[in-house]
The first five atom37 places (N, CA, C, CB, O) and aatype in JSON, in Angstrom:
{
  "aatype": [20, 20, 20, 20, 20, 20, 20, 20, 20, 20, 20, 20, 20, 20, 20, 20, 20, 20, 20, 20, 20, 20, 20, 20, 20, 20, 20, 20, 20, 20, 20, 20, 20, 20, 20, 20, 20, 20, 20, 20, 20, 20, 20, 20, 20, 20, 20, 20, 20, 20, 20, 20, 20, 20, 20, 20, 20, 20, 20, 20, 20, 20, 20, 20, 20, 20, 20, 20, 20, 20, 20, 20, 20, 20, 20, 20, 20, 20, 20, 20, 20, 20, 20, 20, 20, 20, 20, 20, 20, 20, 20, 20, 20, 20, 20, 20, 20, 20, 20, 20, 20, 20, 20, 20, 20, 20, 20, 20, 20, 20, 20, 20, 20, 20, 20, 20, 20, 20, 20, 20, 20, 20, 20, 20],
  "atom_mask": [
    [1, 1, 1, 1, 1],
    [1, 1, 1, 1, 1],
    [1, 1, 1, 1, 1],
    [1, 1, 1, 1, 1],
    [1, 1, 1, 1, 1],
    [1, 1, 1, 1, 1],
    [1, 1, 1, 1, 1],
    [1, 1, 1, 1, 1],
    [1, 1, 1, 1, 1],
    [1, 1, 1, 1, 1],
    [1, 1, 1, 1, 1],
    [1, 1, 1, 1, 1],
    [1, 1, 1, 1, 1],
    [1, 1, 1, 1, 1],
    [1, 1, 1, 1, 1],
    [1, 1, 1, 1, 1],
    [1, 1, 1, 1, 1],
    [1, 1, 1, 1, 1],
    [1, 1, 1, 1, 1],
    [1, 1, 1, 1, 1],
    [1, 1, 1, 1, 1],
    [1, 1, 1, 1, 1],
    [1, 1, 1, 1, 1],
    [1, 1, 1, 1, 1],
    [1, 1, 1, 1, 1],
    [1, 1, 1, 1, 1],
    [1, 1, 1, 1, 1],
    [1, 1, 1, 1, 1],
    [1, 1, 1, 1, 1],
    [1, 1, 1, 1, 1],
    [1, 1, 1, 1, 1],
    [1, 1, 1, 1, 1],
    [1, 1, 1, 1, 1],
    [1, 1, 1, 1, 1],
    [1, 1, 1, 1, 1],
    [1, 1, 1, 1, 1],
    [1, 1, 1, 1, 1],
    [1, 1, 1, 1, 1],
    [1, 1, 1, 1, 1],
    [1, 1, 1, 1, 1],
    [1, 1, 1, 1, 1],
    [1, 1, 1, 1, 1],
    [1, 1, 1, 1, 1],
    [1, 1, 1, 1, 1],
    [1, 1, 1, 1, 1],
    [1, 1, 1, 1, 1],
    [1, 1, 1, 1, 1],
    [1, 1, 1, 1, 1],
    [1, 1, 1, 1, 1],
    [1, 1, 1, 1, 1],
    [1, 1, 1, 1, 1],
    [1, 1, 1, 1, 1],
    [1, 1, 1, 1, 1],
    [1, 1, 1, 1, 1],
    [1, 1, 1, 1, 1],
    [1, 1, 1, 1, 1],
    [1, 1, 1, 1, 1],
    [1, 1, 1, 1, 1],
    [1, 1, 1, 1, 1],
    [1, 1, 1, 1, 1],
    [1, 1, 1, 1, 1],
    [1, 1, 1, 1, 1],
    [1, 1, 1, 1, 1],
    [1, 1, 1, 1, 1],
    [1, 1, 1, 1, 1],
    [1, 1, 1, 1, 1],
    [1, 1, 1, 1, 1],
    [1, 1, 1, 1, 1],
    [1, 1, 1, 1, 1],
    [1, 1, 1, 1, 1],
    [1, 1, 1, 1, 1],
    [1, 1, 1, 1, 1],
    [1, 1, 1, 1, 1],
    [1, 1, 1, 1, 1],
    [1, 1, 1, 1, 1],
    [1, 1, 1, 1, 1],
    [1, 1, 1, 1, 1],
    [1, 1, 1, 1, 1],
    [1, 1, 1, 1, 1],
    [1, 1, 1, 1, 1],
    [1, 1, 1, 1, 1],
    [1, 1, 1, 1, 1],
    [1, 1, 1, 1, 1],
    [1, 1, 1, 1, 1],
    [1, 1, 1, 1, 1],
    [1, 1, 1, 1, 1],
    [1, 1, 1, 1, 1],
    [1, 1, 1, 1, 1],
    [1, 1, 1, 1, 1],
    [1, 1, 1, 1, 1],
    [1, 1, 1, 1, 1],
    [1, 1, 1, 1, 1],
    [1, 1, 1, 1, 1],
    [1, 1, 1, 1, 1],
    [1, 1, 1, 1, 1],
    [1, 1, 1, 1, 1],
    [1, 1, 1, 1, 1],
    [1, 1, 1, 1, 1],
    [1, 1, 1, 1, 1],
    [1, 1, 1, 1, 1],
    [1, 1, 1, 1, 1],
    [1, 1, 1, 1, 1],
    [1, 1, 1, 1, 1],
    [1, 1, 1, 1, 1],
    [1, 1, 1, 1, 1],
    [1, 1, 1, 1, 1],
    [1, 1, 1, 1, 1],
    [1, 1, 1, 1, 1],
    [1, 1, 1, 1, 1],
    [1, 1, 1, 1, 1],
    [1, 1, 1, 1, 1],
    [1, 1, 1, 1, 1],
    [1, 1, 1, 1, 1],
    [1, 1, 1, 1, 1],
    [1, 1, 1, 1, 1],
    [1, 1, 1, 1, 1],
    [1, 1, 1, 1, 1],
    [1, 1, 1, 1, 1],
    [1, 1, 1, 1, 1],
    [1, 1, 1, 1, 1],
    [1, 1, 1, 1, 1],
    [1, 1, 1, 1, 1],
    [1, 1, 1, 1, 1],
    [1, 1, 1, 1, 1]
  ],
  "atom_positions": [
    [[111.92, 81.09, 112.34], [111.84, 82.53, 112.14], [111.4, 82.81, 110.71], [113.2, 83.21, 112.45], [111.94, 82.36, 109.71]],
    [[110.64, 83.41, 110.75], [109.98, 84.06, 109.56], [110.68, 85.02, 108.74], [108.87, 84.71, 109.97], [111.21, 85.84, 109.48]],
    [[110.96, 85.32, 107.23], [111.56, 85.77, 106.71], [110.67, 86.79, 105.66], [112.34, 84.83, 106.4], [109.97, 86.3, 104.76]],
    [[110.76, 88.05, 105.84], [110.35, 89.39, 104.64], [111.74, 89.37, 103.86], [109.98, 91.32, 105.47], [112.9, 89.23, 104.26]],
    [[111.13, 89.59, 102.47], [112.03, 90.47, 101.62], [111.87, 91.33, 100.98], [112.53, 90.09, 100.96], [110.98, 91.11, 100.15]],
    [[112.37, 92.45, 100.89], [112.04, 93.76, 100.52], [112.48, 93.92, 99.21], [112.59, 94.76, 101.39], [113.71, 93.84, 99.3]],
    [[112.09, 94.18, 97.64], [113.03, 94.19, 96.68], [112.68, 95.67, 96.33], [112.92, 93.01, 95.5], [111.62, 96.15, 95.94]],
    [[113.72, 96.18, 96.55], [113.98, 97.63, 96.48], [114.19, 98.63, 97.54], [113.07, 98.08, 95.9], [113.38, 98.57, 98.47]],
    [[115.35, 99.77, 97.62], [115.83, 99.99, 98.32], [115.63, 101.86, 98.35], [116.95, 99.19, 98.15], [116.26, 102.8, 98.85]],
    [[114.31, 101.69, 97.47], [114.48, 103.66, 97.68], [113.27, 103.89, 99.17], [113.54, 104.95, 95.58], [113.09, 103.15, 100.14]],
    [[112.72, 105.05, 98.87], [111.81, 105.37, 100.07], [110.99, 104.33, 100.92], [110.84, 106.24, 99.58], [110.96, 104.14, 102.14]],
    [[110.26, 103.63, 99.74], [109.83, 102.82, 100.43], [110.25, 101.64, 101.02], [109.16, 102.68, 100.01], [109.67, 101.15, 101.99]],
    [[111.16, 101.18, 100.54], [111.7, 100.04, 100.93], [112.97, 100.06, 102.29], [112.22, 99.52, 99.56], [113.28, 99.17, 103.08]],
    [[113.45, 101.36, 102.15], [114.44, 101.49, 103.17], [113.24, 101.73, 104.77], [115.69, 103.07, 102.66], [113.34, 101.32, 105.93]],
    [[112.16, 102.61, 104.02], [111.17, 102.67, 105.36], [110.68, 101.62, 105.99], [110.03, 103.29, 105.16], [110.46, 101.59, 107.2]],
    [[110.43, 100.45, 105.0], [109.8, 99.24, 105.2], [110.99, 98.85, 105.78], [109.16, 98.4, 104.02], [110.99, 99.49, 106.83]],
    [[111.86, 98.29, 105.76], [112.82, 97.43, 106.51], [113.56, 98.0, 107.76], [113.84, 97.01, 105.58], [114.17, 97.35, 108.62]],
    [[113.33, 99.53, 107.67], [113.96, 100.03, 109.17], [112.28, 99.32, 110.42], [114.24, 102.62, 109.11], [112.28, 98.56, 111.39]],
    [[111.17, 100.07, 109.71], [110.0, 99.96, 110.45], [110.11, 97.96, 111.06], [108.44, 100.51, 109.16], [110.45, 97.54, 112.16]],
    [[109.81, 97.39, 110.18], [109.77, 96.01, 110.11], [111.31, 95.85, 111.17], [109.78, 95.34, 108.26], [111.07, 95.44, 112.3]],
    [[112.65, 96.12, 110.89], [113.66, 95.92, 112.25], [113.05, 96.39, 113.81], [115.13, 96.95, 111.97], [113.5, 95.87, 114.84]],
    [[112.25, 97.18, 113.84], [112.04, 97.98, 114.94], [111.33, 96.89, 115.7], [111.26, 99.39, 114.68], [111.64, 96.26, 116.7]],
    [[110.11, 96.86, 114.78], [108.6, 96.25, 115.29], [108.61, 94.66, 115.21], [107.24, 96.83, 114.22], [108.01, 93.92, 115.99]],
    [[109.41, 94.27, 114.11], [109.05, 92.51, 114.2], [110.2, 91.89, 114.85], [108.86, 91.64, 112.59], [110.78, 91.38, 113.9]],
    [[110.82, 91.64, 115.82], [111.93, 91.35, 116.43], [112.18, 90.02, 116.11], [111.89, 91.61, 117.78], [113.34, 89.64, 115.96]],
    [[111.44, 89.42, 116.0], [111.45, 87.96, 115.77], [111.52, 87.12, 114.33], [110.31, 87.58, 116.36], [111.49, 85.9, 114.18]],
    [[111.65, 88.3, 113.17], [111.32, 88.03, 111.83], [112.59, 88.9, 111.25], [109.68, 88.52, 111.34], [113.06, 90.02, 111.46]],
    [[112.92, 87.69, 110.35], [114.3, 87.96, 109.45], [114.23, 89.31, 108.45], [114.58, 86.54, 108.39], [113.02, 89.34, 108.25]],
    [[114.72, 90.28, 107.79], [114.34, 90.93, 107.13], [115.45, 90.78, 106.09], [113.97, 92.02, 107.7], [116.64, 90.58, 106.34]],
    [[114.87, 90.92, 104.82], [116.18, 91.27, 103.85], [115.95, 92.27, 103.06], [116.64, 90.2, 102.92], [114.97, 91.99, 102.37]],
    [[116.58, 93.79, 102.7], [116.35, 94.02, 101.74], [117.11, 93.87, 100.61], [116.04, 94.8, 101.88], [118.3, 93.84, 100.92]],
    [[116.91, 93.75, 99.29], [117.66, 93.69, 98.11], [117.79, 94.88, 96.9], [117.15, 92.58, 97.56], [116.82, 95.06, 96.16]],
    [[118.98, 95.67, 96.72], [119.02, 96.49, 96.26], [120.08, 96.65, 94.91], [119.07, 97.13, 97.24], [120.83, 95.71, 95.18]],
    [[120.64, 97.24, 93.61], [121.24, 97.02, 92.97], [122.55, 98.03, 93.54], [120.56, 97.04, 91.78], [123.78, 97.92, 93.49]],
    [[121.79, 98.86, 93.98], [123.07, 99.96, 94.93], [123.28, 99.61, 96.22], [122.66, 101.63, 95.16], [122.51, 99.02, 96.98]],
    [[124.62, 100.1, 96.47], [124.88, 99.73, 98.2], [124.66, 100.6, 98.76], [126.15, 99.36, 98.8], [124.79, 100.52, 99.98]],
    [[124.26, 101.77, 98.22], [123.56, 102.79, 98.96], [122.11, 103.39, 98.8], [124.29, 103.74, 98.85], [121.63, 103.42, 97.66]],
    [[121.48, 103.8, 99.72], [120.42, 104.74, 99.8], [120.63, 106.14, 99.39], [120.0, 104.76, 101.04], [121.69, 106.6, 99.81]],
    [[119.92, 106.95, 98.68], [120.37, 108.12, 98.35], [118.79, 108.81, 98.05], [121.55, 108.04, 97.06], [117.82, 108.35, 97.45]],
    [[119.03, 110.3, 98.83], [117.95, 111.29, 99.0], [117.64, 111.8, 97.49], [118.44, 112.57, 100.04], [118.11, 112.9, 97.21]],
    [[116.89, 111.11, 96.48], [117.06, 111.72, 95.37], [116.9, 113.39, 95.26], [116.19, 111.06, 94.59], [117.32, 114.08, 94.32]],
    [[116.28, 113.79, 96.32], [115.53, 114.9, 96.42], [116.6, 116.01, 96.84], [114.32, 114.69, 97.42], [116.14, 117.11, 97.15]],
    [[117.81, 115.87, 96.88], [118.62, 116.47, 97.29], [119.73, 116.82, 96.32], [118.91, 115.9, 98.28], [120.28, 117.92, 96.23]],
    [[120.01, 115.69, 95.58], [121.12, 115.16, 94.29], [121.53, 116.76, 93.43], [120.06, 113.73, 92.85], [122.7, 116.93, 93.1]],
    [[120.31, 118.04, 93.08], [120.78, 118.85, 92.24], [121.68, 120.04, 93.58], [119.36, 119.47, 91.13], [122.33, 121.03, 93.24]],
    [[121.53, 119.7, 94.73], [122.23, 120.96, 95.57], [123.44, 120.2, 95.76], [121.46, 121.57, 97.13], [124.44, 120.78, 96.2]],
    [[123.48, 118.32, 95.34], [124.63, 117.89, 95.93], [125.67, 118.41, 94.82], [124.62, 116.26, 96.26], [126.73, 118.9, 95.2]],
    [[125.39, 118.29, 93.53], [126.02, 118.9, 92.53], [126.71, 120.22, 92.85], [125.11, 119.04, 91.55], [127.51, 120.54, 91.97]],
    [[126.63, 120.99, 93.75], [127.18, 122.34, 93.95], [128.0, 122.66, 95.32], [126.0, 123.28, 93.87], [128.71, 123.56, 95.77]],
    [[127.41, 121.19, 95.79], [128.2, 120.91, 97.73], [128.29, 119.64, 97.95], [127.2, 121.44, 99.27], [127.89, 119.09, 98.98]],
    [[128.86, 119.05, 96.93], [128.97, 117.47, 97.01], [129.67, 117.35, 98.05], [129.62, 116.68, 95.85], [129.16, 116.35, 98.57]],
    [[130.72, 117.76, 98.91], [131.52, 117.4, 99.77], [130.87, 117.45, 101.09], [132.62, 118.11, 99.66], [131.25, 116.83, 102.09]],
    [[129.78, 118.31, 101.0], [128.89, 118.5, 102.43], [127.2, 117.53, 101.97], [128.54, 120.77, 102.8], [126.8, 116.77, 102.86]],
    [[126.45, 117.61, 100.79], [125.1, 117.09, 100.63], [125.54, 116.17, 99.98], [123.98, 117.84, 100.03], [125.18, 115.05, 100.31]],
    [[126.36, 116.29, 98.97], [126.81, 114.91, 98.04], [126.91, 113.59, 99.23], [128.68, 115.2, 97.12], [126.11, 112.67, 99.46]],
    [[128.07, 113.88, 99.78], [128.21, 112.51, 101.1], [127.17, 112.28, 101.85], [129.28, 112.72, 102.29], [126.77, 111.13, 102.06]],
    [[126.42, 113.7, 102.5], [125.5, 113.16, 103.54], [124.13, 112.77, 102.7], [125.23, 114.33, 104.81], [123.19, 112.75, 103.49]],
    [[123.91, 112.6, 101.98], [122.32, 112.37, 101.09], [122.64, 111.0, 100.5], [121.86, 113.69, 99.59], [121.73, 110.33, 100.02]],
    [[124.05, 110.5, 100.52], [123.97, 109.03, 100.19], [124.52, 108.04, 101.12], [124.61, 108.78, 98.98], [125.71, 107.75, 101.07]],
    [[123.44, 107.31, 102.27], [123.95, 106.25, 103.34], [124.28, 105.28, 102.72], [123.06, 105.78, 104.37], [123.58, 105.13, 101.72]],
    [[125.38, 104.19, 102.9], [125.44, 102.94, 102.48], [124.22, 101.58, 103.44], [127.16, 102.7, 102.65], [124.63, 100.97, 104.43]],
    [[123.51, 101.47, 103.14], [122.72, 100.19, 103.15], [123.43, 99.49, 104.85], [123.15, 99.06, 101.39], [122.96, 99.64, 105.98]],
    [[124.54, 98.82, 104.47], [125.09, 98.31, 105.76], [124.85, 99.13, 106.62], [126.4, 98.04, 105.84], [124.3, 98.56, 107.56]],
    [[124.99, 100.43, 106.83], [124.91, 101.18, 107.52], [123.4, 101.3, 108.65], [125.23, 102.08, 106.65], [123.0, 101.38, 109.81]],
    [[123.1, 101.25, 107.4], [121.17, 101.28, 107.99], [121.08, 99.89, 108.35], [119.63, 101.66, 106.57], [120.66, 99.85, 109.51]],
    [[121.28, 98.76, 107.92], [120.59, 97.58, 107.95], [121.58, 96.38, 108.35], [119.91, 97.37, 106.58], [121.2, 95.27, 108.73]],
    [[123.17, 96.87, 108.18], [124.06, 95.77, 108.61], [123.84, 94.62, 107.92], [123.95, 95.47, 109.95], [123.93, 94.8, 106.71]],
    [[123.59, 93.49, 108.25], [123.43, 92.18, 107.7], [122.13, 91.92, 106.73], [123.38, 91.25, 108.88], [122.21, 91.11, 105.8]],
    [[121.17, 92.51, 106.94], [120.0, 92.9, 106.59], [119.85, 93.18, 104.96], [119.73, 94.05, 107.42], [118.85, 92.96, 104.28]],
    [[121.07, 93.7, 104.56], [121.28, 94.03, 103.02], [121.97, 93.2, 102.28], [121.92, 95.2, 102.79], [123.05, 92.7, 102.61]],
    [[121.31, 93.0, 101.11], [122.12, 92.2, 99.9], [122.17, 92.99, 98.82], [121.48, 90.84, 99.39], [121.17, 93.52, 98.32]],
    [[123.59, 93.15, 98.32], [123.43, 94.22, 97.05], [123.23, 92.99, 95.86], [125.1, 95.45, 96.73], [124.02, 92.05, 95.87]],
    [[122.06, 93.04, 94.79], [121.83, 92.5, 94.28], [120.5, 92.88, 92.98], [121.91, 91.77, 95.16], [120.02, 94.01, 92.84]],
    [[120.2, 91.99, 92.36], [119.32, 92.27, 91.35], [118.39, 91.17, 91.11], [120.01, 92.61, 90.2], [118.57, 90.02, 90.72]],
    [[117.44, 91.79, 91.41], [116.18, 90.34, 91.27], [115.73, 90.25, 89.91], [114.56, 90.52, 92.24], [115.25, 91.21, 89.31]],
    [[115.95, 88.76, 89.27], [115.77, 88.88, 87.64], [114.7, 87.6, 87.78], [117.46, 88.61, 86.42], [114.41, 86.88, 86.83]],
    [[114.22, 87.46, 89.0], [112.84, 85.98, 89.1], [112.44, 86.06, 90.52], [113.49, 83.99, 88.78], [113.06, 86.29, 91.55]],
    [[110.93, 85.72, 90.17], [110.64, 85.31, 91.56], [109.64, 84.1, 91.42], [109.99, 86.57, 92.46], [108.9, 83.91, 90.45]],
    [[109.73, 83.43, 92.39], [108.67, 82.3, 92.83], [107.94, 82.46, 93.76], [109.11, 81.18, 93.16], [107.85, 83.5, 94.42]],
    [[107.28, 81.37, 93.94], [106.34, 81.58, 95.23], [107.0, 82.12, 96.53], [105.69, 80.19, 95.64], [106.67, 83.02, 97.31]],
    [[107.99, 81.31, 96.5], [108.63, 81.89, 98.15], [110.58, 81.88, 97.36], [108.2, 80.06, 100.16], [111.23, 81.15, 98.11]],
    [[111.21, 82.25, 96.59], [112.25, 82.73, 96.4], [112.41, 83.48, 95.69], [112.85, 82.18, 96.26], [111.47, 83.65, 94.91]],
    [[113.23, 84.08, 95.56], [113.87, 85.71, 94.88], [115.05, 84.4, 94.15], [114.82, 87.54, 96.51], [115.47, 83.45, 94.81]],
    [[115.4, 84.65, 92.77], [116.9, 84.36, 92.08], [117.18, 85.69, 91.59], [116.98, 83.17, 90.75], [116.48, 86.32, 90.8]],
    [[118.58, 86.18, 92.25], [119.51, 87.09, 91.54], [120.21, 86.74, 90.31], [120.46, 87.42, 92.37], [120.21, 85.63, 89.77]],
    [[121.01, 88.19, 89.8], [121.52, 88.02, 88.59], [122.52, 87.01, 88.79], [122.0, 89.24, 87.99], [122.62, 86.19, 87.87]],
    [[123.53, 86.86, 90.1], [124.45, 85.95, 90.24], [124.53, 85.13, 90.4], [124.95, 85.97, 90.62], [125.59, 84.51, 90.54]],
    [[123.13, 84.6, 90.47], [123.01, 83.14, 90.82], [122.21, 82.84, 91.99], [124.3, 82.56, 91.05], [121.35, 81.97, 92.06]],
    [[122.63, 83.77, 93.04], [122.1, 83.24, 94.82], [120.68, 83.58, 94.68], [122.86, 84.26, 96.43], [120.25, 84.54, 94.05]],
    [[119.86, 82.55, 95.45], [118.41, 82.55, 95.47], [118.28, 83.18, 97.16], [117.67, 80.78, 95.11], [119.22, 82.96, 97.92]],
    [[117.76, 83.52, 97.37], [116.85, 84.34, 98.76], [115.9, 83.42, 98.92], [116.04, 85.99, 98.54], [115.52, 82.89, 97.88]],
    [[115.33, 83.02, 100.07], [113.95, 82.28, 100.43], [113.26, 83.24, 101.35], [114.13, 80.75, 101.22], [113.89, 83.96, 102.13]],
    [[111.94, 83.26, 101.23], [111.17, 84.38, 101.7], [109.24, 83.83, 102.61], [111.05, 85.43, 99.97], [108.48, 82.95, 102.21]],
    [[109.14, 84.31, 103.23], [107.59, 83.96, 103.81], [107.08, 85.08, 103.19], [107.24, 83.88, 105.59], [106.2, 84.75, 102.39]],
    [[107.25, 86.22, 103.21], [106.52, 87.07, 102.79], [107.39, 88.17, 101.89], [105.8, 87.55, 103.95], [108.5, 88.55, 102.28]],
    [[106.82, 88.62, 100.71], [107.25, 89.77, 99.95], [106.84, 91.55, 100.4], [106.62, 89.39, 98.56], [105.93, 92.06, 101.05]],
    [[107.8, 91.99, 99.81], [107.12, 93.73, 99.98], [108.38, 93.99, 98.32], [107.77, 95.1, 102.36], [109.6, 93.96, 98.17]],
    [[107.16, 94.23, 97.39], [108.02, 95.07, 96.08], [107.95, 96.51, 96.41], [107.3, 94.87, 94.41], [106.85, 96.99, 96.67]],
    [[109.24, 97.4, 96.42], [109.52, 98.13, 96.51], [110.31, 98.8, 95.2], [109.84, 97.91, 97.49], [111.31, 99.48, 95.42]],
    [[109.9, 98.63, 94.03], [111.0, 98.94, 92.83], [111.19, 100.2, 92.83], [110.63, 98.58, 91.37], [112.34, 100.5, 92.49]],
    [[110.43, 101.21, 93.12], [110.71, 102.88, 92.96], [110.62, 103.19, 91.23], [112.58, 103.38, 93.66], [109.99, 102.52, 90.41]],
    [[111.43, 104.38, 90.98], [110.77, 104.7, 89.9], [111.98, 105.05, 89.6], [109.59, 105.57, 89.82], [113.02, 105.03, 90.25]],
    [[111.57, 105.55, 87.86], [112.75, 106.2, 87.2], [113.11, 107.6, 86.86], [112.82, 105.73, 86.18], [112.13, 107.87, 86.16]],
    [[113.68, 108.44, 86.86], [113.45, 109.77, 86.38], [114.54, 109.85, 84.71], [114.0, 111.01, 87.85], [115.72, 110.18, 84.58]],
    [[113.66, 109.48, 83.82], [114.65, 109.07, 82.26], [114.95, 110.63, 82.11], [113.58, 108.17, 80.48], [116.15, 110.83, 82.35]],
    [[114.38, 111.65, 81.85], [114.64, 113.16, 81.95], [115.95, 113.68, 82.93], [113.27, 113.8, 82.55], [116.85, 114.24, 82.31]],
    [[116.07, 113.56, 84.08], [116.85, 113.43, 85.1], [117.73, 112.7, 85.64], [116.42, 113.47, 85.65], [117.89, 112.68, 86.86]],
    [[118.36, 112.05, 84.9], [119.31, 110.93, 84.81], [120.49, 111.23, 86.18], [120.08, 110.95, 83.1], [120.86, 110.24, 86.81]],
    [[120.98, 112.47, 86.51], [121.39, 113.16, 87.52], [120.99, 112.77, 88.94], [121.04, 114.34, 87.26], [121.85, 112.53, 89.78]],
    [[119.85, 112.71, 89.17], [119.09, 112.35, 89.91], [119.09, 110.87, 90.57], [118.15, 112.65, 89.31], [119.18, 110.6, 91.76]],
    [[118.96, 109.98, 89.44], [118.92, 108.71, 89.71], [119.27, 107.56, 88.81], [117.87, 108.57, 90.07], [118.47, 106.79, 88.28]],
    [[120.93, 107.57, 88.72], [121.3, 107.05, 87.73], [121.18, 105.76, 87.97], [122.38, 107.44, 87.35], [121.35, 105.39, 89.13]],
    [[120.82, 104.7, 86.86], [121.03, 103.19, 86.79], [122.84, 102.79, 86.86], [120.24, 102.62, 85.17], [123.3, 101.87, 87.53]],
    [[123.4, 103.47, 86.25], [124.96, 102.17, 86.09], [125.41, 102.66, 87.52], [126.64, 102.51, 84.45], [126.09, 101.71, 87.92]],
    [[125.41, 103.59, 88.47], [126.31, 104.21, 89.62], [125.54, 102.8, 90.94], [125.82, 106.53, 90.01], [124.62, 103.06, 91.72]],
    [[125.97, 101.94, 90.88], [125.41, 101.1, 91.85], [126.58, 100.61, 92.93], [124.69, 99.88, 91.09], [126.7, 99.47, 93.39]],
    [[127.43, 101.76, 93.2], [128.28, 101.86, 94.46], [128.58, 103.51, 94.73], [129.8, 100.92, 94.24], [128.69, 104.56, 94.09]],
    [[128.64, 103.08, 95.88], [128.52, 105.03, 96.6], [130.09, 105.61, 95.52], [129.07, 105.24, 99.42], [130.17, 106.66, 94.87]],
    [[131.23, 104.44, 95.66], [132.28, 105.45, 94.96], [131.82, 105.57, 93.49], [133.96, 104.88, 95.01], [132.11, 106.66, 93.01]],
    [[131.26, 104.86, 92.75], [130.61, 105.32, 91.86], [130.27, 106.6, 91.52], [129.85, 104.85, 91.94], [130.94, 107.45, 90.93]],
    [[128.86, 106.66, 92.06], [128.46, 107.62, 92.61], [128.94, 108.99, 92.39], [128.54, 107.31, 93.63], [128.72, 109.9, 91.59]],
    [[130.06, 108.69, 93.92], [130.6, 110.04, 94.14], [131.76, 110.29, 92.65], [131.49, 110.05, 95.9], [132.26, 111.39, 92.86]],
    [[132.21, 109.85, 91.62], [133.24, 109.53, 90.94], [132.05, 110.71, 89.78], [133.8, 107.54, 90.7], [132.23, 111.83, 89.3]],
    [[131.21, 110.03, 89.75], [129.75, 110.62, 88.92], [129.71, 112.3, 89.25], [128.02, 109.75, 89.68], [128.79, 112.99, 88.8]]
  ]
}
């Protein structure tokens, strides 16, 4: 069985690995993300005012979407065919999809770097 890995977990990458579960039945998928959740950045300033109703629903946890499929993690190397995380564990891969997404440094609200768990997050 053939193995994708997805490194990154915003739009594109959560699209890529639902699409790729659907369509390649026969091919392993992983994605790798530093958060355990997915989150609608596009939503984040109304969650600020209804966090209890948009705050929760605009951030899925990963397992959720992908179950086994997800590794919360941080890719600090790659090789020809492996990913090494910050912790040590290497990923082996047939094929790549970089998915890093972007930053909003102005908007920090939006899409913070240290909140890399939903209680985080919601604590934020």
């Amino acid at each position: 069985m053939k193995t994708v890995l997805i490194v990154g977990g915003g739009f594109a990458g959560i699209t890529a690995a639902l699409e790729l579960k659907k369509k390649a039945k026969d091919t392993n998928i992983v994605l790798v993300d530093r958060k355990d959740y997915f989150e609608i950045t596009t939503a984040q300033l109304r969650a600020l005012v209804s966090p209890e109703t948009v705050g929760e629903s605009s951030r899925i946890p990963y397992k959720e979407l992908l179950g086994q499929a997800f590794v919360k993690g941080e890719v600090v190397r790659l090789d020809a065919h492996a990913a090494h995380l910050a912790d040590g564990r290497t990923i082996t891969f047939d094929s790549l999809i970089l998915a890093p997404g972007t930053r909003y440094p102005r908007f920090a609200v939006a899409k913070p770097l240290e909140q890399t768990s939903k209680e985080q997050r919601w604590e934020h």
